[in-house]
PAZAPA-4460 file (N, C-alpha, C; in steps of 0.05 Angstrom, whole numbers, plus 32768, in hexadecimal, padded with zeros to 4 digits):
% residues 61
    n_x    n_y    n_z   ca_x   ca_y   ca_z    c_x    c_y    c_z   seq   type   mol
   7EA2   7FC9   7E8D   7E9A   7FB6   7EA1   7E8D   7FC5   7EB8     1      X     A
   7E75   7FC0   7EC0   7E68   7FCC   7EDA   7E65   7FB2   7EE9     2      X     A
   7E70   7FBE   7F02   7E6C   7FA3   7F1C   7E64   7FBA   7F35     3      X     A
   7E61   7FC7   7F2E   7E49   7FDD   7F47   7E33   7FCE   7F4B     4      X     A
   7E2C   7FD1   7F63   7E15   7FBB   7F77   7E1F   7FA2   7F72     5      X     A
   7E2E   7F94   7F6F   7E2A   7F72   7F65   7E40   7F6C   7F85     6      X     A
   7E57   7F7F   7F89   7E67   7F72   7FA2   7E71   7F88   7FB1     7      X     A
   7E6F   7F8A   7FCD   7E6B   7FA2   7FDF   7E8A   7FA8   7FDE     8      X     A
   7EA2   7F91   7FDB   7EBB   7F94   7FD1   7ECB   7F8C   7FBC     9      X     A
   7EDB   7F9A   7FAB   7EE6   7F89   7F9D   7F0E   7F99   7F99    10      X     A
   7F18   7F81   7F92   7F38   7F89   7F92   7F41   7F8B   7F74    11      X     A
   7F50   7F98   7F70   7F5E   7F93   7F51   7F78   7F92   7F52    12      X     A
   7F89   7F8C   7F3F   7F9B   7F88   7F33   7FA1   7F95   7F16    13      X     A
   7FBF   7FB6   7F12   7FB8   7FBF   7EFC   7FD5   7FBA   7EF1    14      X     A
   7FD3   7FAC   7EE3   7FF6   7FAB   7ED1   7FF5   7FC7   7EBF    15      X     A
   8007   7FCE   7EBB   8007   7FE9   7EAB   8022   7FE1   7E97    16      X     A
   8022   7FE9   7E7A   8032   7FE4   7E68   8031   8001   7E5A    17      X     A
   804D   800F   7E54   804E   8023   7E57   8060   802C   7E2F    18      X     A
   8059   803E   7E23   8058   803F   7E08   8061   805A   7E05    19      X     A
   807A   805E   7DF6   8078   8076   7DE3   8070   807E   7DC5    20      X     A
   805B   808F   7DC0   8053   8098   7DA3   805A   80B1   7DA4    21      X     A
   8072   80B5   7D8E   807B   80D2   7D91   8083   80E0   7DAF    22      X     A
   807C   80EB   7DAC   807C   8102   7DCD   8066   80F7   7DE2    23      X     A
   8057   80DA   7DD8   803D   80DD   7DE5   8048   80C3   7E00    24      X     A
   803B   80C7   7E13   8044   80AE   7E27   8025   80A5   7E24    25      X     A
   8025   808A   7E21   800E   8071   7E17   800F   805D   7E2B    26      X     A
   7FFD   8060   7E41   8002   804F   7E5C   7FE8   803B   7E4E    27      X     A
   7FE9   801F   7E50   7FD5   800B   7E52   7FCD   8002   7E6D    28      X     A
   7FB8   8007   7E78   7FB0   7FF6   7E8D   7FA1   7FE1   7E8C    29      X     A
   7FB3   7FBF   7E91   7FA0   7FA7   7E8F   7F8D   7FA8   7EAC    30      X     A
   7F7C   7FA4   7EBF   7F70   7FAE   7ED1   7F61   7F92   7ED1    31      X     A
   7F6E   7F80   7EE5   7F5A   7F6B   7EEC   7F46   7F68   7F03    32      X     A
   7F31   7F61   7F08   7F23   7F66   7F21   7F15   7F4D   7F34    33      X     A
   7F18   7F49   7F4D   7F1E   7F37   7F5D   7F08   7F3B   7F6F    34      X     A
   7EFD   7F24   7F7A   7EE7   7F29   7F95   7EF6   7F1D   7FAE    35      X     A
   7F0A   7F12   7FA9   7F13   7F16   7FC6   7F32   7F20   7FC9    36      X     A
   7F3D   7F22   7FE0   7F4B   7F2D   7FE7   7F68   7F21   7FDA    37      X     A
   7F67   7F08   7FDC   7F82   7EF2   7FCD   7F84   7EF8   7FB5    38      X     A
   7F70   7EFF   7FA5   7F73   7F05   7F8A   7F6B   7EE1   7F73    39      X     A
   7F59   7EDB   7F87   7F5A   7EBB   7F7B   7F42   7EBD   7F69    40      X     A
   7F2B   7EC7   7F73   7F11   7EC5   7F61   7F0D   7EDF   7F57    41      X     A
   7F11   7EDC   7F3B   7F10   7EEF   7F27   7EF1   7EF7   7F19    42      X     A
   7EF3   7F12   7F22   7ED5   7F27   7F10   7EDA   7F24   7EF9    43      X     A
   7EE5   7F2D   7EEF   7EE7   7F3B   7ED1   7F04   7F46   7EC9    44      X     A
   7F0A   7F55   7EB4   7F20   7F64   7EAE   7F23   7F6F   7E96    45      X     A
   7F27   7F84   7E99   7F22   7F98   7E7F   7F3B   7FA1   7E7D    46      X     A
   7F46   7FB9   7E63   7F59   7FC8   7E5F   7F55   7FE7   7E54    47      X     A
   7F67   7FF5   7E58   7F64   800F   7E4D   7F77   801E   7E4C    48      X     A
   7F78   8030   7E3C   7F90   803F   7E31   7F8E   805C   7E3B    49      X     A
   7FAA   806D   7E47   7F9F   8084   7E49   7FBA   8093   7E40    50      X     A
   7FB7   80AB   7E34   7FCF   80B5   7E29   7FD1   80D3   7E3B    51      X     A
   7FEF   80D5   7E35   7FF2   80E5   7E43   8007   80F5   7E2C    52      X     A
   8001   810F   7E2A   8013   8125   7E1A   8026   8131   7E2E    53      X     A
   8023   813D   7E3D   802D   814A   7E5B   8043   8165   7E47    54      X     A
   804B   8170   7E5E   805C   8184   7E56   804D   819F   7E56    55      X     A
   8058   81B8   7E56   804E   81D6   7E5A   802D   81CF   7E3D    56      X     A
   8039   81C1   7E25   8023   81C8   7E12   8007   81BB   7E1E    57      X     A
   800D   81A8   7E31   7FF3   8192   7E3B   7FE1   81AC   7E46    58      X     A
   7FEE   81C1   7E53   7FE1   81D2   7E65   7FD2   81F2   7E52    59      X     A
   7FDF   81EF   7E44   7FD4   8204   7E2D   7FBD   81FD   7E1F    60      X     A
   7FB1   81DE   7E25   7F8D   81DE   7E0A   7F7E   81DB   7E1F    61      X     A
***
């Protein structure tokens, strides 16, 4: 979703739901997006996943 140039501000809202696979921490971000401040009139809303390994081996590749 691109909303660059369309509104000089905008607010979000990110629920995060949080997952273990193996050793892996599996955060979901639902990420909703708002033009005003109340959170009443809604842009858009997307999601995305980001994983995280962590630990001394994260820092070794």
């Amino acid at each position: 979703m691109i909303i660059l140039g369309e509104y000089p501000v905008v607010y979000f809202k990110d629920r995060k739901e949080f997952k273990m696979a193996g050793a892996t921490l599996m955060t979901r971000h639902n990420v909703t997006i708002y033009e005003d401040k109340d959170r009443k009139k809604k842009i858009g809303s997307d999601s995305f996943i980001i994983t995280d390994k962590g630990g001394p081996k994260a820092a070794d590749k």
